[in-house]
mmCIF file of the N, C-alpha and C atoms, coordinates in Angstrom:
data_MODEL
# 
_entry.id   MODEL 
# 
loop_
_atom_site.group_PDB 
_atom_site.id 
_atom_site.type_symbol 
_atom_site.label_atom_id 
_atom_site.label_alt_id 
_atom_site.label_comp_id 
_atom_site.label_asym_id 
_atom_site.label_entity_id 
_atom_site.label_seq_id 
_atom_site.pdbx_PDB_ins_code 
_atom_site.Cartn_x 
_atom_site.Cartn_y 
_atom_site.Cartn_z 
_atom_site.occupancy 
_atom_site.B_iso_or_equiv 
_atom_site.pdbx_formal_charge 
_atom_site.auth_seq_id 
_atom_site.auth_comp_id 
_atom_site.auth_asym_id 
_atom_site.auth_atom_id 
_atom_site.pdbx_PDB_model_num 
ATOM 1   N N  . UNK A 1 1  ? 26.230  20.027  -6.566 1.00 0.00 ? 1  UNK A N  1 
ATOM 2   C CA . UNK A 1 1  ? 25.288  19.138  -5.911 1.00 0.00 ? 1  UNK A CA 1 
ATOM 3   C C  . UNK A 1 1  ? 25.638  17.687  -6.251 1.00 0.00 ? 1  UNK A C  1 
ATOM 4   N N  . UNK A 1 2  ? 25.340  17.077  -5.337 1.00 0.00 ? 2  UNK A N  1 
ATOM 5   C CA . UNK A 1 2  ? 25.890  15.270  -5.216 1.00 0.00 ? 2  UNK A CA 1 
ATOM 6   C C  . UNK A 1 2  ? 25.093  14.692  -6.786 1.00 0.00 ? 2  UNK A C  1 
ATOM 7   N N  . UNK A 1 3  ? 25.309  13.440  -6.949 1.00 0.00 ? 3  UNK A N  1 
ATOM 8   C CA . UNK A 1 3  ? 24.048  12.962  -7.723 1.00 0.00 ? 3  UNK A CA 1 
ATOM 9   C C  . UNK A 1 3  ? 23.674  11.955  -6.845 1.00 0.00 ? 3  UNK A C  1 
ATOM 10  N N  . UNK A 1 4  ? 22.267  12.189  -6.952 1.00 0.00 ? 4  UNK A N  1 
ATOM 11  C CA . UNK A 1 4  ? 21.139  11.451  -6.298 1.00 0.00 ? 4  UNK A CA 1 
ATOM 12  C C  . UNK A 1 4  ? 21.218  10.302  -7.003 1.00 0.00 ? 4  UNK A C  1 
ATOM 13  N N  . UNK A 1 5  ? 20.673  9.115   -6.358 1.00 0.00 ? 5  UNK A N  1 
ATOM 14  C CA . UNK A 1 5  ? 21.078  7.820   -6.571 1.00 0.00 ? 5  UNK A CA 1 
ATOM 15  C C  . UNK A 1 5  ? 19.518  7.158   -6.439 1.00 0.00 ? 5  UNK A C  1 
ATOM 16  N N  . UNK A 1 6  ? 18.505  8.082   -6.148 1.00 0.00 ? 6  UNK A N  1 
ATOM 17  C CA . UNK A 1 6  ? 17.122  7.400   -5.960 1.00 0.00 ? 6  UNK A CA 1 
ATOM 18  C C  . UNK A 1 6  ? 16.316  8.814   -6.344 1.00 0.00 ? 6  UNK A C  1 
ATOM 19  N N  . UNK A 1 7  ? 15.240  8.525   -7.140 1.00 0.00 ? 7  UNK A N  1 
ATOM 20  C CA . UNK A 1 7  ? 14.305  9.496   -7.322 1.00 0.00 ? 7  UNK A CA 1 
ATOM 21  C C  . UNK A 1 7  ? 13.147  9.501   -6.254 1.00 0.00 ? 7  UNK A C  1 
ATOM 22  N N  . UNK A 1 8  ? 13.339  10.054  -5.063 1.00 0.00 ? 8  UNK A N  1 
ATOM 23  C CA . UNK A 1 8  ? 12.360  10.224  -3.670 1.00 0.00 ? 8  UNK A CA 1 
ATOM 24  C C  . UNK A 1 8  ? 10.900  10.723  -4.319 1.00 0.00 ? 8  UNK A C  1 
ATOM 25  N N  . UNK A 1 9  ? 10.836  11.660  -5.113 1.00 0.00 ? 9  UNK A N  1 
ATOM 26  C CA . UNK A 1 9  ? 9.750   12.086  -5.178 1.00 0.00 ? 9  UNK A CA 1 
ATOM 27  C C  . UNK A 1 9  ? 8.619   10.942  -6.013 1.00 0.00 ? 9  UNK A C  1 
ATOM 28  N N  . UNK A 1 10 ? 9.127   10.404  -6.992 1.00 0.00 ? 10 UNK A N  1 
ATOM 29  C CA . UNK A 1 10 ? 8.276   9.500   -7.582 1.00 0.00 ? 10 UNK A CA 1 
ATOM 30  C C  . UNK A 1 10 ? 8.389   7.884   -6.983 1.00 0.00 ? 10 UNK A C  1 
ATOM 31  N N  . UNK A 1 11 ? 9.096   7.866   -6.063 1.00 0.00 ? 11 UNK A N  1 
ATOM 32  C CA . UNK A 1 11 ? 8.893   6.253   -5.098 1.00 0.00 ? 11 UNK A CA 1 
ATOM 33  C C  . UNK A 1 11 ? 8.244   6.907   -4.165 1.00 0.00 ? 11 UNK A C  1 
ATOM 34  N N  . UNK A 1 12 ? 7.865   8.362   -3.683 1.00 0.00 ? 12 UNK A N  1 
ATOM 35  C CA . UNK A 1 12 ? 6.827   8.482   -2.763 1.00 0.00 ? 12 UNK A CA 1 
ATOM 36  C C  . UNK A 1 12 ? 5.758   8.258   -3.378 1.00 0.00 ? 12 UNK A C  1 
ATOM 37  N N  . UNK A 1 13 ? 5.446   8.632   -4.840 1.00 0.00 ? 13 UNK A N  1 
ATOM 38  C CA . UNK A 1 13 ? 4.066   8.026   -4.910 1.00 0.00 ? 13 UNK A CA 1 
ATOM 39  C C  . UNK A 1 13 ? 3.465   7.160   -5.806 1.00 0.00 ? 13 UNK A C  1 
ATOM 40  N N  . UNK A 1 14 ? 4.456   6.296   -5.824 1.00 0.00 ? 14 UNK A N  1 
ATOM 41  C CA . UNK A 1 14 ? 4.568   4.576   -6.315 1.00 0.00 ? 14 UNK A CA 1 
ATOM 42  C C  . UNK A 1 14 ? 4.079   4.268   -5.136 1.00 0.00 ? 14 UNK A C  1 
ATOM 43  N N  . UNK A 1 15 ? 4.919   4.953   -3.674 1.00 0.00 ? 15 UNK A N  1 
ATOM 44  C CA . UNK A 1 15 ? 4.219   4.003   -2.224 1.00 0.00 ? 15 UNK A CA 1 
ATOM 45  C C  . UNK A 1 15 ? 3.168   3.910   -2.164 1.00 0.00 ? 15 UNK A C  1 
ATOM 46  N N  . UNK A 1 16 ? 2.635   5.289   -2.313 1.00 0.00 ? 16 UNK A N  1 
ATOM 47  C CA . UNK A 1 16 ? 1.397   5.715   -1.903 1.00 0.00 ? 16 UNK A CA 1 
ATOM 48  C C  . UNK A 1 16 ? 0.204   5.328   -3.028 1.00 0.00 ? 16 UNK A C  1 
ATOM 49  N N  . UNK A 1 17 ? 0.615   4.839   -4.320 1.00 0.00 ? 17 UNK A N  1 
ATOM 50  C CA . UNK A 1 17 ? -0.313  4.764   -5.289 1.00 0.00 ? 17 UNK A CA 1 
ATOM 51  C C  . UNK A 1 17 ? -0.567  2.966   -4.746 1.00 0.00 ? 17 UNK A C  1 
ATOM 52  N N  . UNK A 1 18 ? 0.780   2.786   -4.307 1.00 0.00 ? 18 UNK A N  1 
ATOM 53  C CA . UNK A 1 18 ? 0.954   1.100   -4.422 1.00 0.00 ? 18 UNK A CA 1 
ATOM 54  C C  . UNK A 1 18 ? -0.166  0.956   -3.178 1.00 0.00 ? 18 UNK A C  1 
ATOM 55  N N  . UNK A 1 19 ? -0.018  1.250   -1.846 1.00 0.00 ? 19 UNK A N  1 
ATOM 56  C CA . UNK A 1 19 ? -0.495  1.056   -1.346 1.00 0.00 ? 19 UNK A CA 1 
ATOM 57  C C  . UNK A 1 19 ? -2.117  1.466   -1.112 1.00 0.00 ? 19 UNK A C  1 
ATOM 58  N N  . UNK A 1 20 ? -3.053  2.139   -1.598 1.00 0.00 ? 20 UNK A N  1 
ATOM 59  C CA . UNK A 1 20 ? -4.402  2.762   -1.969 1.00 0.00 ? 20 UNK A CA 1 
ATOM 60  C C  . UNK A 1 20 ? -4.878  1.367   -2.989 1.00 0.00 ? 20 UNK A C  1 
ATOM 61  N N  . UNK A 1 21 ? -4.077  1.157   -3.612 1.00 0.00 ? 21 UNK A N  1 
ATOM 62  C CA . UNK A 1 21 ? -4.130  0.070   -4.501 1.00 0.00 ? 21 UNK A CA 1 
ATOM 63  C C  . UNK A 1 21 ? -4.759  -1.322  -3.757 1.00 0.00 ? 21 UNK A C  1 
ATOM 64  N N  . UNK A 1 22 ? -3.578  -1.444  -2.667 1.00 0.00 ? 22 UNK A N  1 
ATOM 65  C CA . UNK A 1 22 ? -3.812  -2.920  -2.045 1.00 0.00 ? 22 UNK A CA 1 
ATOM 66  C C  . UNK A 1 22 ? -4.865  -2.540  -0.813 1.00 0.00 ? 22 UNK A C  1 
ATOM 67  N N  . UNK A 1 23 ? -5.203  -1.368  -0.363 1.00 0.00 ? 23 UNK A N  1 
ATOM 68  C CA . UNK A 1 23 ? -6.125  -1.170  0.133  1.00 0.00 ? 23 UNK A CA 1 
ATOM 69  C C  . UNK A 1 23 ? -7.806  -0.989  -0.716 1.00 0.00 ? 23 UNK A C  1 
ATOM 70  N N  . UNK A 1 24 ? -7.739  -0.261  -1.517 1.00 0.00 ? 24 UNK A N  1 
ATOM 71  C CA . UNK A 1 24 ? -9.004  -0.506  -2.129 1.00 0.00 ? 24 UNK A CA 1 
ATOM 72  C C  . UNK A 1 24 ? -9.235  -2.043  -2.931 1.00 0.00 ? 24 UNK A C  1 
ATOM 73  N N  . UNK A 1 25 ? -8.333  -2.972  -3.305 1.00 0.00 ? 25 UNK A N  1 
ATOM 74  C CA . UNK A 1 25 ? -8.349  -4.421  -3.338 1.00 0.00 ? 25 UNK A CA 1 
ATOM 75  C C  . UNK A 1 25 ? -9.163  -4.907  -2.257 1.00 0.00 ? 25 UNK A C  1 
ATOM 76  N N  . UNK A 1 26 ? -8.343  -5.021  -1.431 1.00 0.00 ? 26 UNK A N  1 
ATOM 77  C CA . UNK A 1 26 ? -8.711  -5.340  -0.137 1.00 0.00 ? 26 UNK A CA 1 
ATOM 78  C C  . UNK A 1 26 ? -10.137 -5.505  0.835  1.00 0.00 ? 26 UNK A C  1 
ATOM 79  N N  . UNK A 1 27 ? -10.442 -3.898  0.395  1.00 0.00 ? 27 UNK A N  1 
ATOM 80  C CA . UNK A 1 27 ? -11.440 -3.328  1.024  1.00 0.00 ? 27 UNK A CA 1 
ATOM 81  C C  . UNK A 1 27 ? -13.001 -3.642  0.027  1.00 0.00 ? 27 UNK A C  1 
ATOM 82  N N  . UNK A 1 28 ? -12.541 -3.937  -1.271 1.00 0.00 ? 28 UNK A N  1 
ATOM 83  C CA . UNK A 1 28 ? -13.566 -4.271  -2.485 1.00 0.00 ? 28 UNK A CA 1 
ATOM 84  C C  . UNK A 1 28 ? -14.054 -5.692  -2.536 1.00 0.00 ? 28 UNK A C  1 
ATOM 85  N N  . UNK A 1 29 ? -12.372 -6.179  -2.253 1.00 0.00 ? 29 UNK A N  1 
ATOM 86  C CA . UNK A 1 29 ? -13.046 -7.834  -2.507 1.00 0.00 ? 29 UNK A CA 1 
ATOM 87  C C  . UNK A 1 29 ? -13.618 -8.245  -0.829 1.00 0.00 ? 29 UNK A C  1 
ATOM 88  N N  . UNK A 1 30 ? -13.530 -7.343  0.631  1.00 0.00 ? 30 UNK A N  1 
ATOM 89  C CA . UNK A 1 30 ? -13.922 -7.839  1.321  1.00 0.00 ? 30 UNK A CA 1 
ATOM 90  C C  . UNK A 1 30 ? -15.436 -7.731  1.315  1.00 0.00 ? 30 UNK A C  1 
ATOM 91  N N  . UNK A 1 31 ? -16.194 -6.635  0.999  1.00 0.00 ? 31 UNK A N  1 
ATOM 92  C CA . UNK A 1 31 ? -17.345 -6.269  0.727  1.00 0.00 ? 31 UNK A CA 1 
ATOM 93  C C  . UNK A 1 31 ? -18.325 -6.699  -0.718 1.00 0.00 ? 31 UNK A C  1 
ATOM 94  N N  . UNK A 1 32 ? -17.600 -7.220  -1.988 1.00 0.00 ? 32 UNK A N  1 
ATOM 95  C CA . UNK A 1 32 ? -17.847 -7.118  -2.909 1.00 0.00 ? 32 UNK A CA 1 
ATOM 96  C C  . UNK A 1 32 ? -18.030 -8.636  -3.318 1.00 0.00 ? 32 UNK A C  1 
ATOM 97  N N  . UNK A 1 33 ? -16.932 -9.288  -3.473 1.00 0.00 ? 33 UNK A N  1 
ATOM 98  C CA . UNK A 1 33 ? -16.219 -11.227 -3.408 1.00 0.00 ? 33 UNK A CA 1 
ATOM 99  C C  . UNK A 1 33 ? -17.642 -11.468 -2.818 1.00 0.00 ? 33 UNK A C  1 
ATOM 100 N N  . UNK A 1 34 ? -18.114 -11.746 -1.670 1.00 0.00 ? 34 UNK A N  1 
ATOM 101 C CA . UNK A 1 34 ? -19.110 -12.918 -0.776 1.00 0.00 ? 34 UNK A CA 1 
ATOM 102 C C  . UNK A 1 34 ? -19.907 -12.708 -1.742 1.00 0.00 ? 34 UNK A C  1 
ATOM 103 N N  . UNK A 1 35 ? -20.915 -11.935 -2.343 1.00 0.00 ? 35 UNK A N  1 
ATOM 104 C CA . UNK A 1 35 ? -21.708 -11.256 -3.153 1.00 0.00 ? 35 UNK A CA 1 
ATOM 105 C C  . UNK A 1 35 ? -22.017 -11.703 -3.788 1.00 0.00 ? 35 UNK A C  1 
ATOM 106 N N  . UNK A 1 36 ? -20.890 -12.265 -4.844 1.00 0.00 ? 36 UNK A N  1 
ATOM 107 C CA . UNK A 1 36 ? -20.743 -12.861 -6.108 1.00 0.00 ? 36 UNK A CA 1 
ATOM 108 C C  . UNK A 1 36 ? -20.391 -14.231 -5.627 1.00 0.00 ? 36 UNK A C  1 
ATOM 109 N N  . UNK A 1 37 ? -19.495 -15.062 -4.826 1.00 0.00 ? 37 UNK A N  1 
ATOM 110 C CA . UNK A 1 37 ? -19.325 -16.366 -4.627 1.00 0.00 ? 37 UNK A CA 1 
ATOM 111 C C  . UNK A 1 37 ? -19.407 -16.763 -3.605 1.00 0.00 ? 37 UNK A C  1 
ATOM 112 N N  . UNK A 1 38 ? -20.061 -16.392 -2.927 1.00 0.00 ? 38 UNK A N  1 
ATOM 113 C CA . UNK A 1 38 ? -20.764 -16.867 -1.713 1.00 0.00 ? 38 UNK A CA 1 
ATOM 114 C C  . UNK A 1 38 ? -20.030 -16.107 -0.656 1.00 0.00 ? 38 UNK A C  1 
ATOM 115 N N  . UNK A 1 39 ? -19.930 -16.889 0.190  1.00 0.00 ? 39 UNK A N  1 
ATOM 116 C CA . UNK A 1 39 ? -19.149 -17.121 2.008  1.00 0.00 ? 39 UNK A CA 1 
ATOM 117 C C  . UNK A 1 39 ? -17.327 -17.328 1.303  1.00 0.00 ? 39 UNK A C  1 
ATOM 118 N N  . UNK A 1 40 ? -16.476 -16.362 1.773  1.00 0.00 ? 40 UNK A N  1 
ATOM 119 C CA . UNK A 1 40 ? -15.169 -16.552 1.752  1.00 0.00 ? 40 UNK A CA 1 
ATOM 120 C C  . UNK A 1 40 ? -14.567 -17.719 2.366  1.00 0.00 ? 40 UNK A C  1 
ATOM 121 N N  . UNK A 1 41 ? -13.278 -18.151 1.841  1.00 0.00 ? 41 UNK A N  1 
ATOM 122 C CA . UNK A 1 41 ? -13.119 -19.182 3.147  1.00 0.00 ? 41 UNK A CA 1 
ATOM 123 C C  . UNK A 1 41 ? -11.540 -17.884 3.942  1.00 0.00 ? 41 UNK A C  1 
ATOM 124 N N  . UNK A 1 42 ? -11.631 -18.996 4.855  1.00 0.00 ? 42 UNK A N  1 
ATOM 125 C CA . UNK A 1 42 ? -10.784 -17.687 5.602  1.00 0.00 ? 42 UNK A CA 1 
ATOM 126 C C  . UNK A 1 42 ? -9.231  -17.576 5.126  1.00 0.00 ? 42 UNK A C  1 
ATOM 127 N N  . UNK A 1 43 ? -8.374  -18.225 4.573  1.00 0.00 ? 43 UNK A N  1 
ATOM 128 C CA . UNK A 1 43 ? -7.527  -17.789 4.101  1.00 0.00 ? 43 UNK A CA 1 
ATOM 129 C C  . UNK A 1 43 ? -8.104  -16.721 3.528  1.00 0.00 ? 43 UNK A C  1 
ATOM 130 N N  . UNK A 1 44 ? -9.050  -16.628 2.566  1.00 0.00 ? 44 UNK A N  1 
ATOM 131 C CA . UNK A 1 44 ? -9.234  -15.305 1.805  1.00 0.00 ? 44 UNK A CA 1 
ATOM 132 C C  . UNK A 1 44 ? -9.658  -14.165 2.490  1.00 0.00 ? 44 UNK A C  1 
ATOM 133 N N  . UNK A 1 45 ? -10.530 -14.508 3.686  1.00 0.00 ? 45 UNK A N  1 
ATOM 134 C CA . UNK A 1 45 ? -10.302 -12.953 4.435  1.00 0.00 ? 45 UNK A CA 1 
ATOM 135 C C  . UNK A 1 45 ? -9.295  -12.909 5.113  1.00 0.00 ? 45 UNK A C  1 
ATOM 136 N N  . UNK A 1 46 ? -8.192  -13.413 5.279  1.00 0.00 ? 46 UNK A N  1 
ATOM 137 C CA . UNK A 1 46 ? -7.521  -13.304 5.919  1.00 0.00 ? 46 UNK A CA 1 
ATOM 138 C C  . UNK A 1 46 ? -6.203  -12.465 5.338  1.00 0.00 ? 46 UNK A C  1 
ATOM 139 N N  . UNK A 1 47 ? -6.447  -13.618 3.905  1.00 0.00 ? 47 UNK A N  1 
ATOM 140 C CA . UNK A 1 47 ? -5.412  -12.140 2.967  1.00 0.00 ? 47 UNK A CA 1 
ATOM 141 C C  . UNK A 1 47 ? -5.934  -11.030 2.216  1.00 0.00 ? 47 UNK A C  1 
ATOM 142 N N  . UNK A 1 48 ? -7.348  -11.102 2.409  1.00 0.00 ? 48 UNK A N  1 
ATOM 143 C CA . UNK A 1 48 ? -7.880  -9.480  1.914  1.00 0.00 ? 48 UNK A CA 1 
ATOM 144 C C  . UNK A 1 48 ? -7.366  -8.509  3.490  1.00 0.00 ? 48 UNK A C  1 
ATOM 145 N N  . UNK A 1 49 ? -8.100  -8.814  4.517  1.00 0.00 ? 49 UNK A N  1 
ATOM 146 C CA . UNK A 1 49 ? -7.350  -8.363  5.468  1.00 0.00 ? 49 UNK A CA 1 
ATOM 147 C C  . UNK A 1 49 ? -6.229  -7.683  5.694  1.00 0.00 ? 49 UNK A C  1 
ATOM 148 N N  . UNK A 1 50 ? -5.179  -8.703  5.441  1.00 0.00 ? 50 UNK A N  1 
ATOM 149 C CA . UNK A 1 50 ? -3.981  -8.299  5.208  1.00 0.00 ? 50 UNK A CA 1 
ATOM 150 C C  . UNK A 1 50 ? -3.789  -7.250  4.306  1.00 0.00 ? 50 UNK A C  1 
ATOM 151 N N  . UNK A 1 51 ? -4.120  -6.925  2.684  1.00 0.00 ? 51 UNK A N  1 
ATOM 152 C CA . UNK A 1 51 ? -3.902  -6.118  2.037  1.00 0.00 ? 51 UNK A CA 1 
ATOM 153 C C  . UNK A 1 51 ? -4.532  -5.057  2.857  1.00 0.00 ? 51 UNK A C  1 
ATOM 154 N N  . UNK A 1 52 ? -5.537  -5.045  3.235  1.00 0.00 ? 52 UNK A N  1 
ATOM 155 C CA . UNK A 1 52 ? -6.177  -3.529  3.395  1.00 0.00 ? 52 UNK A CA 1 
ATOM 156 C C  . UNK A 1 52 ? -5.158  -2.719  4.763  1.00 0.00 ? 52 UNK A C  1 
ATOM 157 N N  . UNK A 1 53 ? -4.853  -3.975  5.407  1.00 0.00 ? 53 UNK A N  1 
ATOM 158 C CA . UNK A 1 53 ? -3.652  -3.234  6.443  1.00 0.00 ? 53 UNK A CA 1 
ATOM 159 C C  . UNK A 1 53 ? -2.062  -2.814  6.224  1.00 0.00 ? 53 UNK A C  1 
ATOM 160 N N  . UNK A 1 54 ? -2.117  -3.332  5.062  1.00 0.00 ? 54 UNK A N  1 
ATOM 161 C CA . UNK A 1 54 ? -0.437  -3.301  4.570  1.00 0.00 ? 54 UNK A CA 1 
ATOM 162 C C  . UNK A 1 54 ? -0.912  -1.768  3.459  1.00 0.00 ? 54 UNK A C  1 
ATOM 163 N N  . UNK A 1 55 ? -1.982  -1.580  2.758  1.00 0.00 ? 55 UNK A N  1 
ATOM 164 C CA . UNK A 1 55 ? -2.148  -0.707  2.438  1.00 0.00 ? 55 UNK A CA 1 
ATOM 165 C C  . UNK A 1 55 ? -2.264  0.612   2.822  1.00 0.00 ? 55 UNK A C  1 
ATOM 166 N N  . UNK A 1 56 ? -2.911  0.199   4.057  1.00 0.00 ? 56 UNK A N  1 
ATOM 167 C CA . UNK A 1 56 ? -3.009  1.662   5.217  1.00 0.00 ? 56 UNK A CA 1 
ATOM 168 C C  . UNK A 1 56 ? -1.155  2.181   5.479  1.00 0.00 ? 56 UNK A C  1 
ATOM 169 N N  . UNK A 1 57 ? -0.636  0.696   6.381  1.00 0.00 ? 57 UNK A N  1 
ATOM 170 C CA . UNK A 1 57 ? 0.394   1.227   6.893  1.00 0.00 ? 57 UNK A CA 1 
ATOM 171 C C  . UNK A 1 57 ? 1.329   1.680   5.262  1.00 0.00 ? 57 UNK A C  1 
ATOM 172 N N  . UNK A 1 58 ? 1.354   1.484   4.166  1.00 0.00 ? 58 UNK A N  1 
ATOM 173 C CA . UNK A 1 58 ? 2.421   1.275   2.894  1.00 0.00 ? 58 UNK A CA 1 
ATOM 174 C C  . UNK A 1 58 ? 1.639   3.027   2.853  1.00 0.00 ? 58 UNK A C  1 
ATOM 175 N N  . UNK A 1 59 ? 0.452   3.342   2.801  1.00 0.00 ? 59 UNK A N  1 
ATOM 176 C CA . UNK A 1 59 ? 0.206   5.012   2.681  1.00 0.00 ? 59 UNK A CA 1 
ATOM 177 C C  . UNK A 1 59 ? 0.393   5.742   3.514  1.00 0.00 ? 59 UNK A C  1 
ATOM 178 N N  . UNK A 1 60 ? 0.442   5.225   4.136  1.00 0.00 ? 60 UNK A N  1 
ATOM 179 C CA . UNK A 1 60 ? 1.015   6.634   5.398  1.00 0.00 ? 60 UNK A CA 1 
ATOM 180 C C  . UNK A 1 60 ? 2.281   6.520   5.769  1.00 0.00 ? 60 UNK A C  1 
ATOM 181 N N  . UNK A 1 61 ? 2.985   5.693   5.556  1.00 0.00 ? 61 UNK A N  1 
ATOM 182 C CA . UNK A 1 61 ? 4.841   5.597   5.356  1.00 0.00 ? 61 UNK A CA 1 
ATOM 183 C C  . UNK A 1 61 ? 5.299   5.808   4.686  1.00 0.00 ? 61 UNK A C  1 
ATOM 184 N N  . UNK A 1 62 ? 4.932   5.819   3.095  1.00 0.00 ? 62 UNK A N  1 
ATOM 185 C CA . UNK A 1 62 ? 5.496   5.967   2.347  1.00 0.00 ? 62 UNK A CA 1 
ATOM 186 C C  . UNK A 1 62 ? 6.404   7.695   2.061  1.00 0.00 ? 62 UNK A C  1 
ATOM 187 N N  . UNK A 1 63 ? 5.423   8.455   2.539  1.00 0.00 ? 63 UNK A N  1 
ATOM 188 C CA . UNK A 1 63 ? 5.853   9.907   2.341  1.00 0.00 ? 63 UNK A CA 1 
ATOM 189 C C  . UNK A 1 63 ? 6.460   10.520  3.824  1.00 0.00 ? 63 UNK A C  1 
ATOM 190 N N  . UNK A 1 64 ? 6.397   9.798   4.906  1.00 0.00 ? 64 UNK A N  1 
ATOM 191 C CA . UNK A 1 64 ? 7.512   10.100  5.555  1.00 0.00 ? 64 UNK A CA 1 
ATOM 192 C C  . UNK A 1 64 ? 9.396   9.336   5.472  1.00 0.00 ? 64 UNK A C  1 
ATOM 193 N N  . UNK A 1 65 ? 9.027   8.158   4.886  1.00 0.00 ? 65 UNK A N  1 
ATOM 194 C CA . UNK A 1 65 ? 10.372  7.182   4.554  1.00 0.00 ? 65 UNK A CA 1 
ATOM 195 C C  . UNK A 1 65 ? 10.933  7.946   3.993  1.00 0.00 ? 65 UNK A C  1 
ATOM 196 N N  . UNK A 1 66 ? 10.298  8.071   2.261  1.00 0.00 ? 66 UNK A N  1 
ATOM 197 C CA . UNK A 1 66 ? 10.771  8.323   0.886  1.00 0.00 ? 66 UNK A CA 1 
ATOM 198 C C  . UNK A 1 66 ? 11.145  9.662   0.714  1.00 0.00 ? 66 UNK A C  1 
ATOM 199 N N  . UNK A 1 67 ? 9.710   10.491  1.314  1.00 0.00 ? 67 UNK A N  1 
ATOM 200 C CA . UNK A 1 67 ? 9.573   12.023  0.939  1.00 0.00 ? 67 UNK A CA 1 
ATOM 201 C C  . UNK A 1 67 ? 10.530  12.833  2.624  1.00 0.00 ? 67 UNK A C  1 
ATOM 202 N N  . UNK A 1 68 ? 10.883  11.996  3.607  1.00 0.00 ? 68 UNK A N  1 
ATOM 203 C CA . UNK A 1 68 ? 11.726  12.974  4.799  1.00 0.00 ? 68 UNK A CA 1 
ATOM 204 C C  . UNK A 1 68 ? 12.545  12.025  4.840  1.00 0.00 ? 68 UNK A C  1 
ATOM 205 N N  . UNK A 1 69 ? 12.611  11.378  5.224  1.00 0.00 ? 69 UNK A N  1 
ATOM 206 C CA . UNK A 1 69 ? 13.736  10.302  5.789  1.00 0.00 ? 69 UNK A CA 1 
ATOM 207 C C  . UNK A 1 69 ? 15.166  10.106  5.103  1.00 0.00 ? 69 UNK A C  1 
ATOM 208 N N  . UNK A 1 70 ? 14.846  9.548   3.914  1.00 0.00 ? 70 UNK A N  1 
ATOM 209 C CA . UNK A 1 70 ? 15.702  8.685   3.011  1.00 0.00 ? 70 UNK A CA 1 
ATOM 210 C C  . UNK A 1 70 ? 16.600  10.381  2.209  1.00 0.00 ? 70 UNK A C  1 
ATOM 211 N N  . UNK A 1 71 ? 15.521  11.323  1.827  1.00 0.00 ? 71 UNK A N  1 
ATOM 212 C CA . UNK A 1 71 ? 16.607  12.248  1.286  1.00 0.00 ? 71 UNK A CA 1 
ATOM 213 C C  . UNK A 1 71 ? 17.747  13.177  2.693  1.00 0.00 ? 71 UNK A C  1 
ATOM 214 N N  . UNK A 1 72 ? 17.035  12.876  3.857  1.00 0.00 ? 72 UNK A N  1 
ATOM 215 C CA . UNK A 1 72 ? 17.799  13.901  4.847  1.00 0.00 ? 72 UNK A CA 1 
ATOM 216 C C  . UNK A 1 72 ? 19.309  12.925  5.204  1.00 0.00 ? 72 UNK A C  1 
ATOM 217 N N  . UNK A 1 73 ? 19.116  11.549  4.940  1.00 0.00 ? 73 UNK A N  1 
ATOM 218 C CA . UNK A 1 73 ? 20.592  11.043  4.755  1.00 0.00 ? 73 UNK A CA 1 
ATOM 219 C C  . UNK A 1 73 ? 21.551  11.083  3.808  1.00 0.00 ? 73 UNK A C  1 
ATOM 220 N N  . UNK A 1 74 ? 20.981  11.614  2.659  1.00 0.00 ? 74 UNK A N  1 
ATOM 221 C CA . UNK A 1 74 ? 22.334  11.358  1.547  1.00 0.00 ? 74 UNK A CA 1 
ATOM 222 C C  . UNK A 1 74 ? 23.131  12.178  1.654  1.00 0.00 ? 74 UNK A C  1 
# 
């Protein structure tokens, strides 16, 4: 057998941990932040936003990239 040059199984769920991560960020400080310091200004929803969507798409890619993709080429 070749030697593998990337460990697929544990960067699938670095993706997937990484991304739950920047989604529950995301999703905490959009609901949670105003609460405590008032009215956001919009850069800040704009990059909580952002995390909670980079989080979605970073979890549900991650285990088709890492976990099908990337090992069916080596």
């Amino acid at each position: 057998m070749a030697h593998e040059r990337f460990d697929y199984p544990q960067l699938t769920k670095f993706g997937v941990g990484l991304g739950l991560t920047l989604f529950a960020v995301g999703a905490l400080g959009t609901i949670v932040a105003p609460s405590f310091v008032g009215p956001l200004p919009a850069w800040e929803e704009s990059l909580l936003f952002d995390a909670e969507a980079i989080g979605v798409l970073l979890t549900l890619l991650s285990p088709f990239v890492f976990g099908i993709l990337l090992p069916l080429t080596e």
